[in-house]
N, C-alpha and C positions, 0 to 999 in steps of 0.2 A: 073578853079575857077568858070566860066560862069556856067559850066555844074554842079556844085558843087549846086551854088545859085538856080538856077529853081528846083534843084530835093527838094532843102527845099520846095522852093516857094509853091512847087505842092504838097510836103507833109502837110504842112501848112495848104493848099486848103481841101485836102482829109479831115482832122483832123476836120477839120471845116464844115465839111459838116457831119458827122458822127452825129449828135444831131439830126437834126431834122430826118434823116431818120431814124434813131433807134425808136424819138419819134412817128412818122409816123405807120413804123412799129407796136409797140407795141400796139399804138391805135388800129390796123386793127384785130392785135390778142384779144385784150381782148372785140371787136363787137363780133368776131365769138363765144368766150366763155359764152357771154349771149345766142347767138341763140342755143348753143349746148346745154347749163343749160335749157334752154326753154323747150328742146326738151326731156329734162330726159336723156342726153348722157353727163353724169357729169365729166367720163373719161377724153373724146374727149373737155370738154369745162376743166377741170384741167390743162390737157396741153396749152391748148390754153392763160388761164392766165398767166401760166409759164413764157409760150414766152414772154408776155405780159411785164412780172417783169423782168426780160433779160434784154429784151432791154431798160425799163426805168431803168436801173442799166446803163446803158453802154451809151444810150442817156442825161443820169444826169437828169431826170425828174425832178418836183417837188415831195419832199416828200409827200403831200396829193395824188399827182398822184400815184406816187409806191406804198404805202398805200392802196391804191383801190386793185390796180391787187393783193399785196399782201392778202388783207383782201379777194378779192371770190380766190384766188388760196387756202386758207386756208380753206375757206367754202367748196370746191368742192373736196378737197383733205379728207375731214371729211363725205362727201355724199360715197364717196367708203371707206371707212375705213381703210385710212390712216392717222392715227392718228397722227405722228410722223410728216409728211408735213403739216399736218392741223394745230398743234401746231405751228410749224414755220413760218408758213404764217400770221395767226393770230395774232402773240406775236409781229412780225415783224409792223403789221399795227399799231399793237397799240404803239410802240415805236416809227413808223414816227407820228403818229397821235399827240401825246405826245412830241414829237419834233419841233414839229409847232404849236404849242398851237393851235390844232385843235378838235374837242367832239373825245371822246374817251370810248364812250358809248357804241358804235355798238361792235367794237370789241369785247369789256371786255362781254360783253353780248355773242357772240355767239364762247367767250371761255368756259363761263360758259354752252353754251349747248353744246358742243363740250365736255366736261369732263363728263356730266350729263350723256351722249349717251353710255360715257363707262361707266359708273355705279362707276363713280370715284368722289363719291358724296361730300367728304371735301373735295377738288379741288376746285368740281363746288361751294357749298357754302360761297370761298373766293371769288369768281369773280362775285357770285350773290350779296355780297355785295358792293364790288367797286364798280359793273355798277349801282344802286342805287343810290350809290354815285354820279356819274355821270351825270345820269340820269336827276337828280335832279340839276344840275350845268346847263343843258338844257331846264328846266324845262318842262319836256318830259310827263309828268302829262297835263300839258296844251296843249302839242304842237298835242299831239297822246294821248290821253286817254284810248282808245281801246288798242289801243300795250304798252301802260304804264302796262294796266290792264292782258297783257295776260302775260307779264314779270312777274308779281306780283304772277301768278296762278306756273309759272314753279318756281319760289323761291320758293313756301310754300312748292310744291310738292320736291323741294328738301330738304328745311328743314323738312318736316315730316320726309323722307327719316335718317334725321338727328336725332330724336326723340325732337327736338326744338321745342315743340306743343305750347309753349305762342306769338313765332312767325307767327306759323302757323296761328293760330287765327289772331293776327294782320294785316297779310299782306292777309286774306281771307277774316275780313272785309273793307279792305283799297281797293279790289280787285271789291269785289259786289257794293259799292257807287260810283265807276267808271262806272259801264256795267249800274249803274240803272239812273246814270245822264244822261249818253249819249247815249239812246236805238236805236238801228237800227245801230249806227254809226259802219262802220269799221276800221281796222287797215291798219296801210300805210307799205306798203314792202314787202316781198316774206319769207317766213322759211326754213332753213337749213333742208334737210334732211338729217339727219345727221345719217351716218348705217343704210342709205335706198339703197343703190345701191352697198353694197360691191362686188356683182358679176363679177362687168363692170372689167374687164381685158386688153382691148386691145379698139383700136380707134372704132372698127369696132361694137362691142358687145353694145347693147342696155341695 
């Protein structure tokens, strides 16, 4: 019976110890997956998220945390042109994001360029409206004018795309009264290249 109770005991122990080093872990994977995305080695940083979302799966993260690795595993899966993980990485952040009543702007935004990339234009123009929506729940016009303003440019370009031209106009002049309030100013964050790196095949390949 002694020998019975310590093998819980130590099971117990083990069990208990699995969180933080998972979380641990998974932190350490998705540093490396910024320096690799840095580096234009979008592959080599995809995996890297992967692990990332792994181990915050099996460490029980916080949702806004799995939500990260998911949201760049989705961004970086969409830079090689894997559409199909890119969708699920992204759909995934935006349901934890959505989950914890956290902004859910980013995602819905670079699902919508993520669809655009395939030429899959009523897709992107369902999610160029939510993230508006969104958007504007942030009030991302205030917060980022510039990347308010450059979101505003790829919705028109998709709604032309659409033949939406009374939009087009709208969101072209709602577009130019941002760039000309706020000159010089830049935009906060980095862009999806999204069906820029489909070649990357293996860790090693640039």
């Amino acid at each position: 019976m002694r020998a019975l109770s310590v093998t819980v005991i130590f099971a117990f122990f083990l069990v208990g110890c699995v969180n933080p080093i998972n979380l641990h872990t998974g932190e350490q994977y998705y540093r490396g997956g910024i320096q690799n995305a840095k580096q234009d080695k979008w592959f080599n940083a995809r995996m890297a998220y992967g692990r990332a979302w792994a181990n915050a799966d099996i460490g029980k993260a916080s949702a806004s945390t799995t939500a990260t690795y998911a949201y760049e595993y989705g961004r970086a899966s969409g830079a090689i042109c894997d559409w199909k993980e890119s969708e699920r990485g992204l759909l995934k952040a935006f349901e934890l994001d959505e989950k914890a009543n956290g902004p859910v702007h980013m995602s819905l935004y670079e699902l919508a360029r993520m669809y655009r990339a395939q030429g899959i234009d009523g897709k992107a123009g369902e999610y160029f409206v939510k993230t508006d929506k969104a958007m504007k729940v942030v009030n991302a016009k205030e917060r980022d004018p510039i990347g308010y303003a450059d979101f505003l440019k790829e919705y028109a370009q998709n709604s032309n795309s659409l033949g939406k031209i009374s939009e087009v106009n709208r969101l072209t002049k709602l577009e130019a009264k941002l760039r000309k309030t706020h000159p010089g100013m830049m935009r906060n964050g980095d862009r999806t290249p999204y069906g820029q790196y489909c070649d990357q095949k293996s860790l090693t390949k640039r």
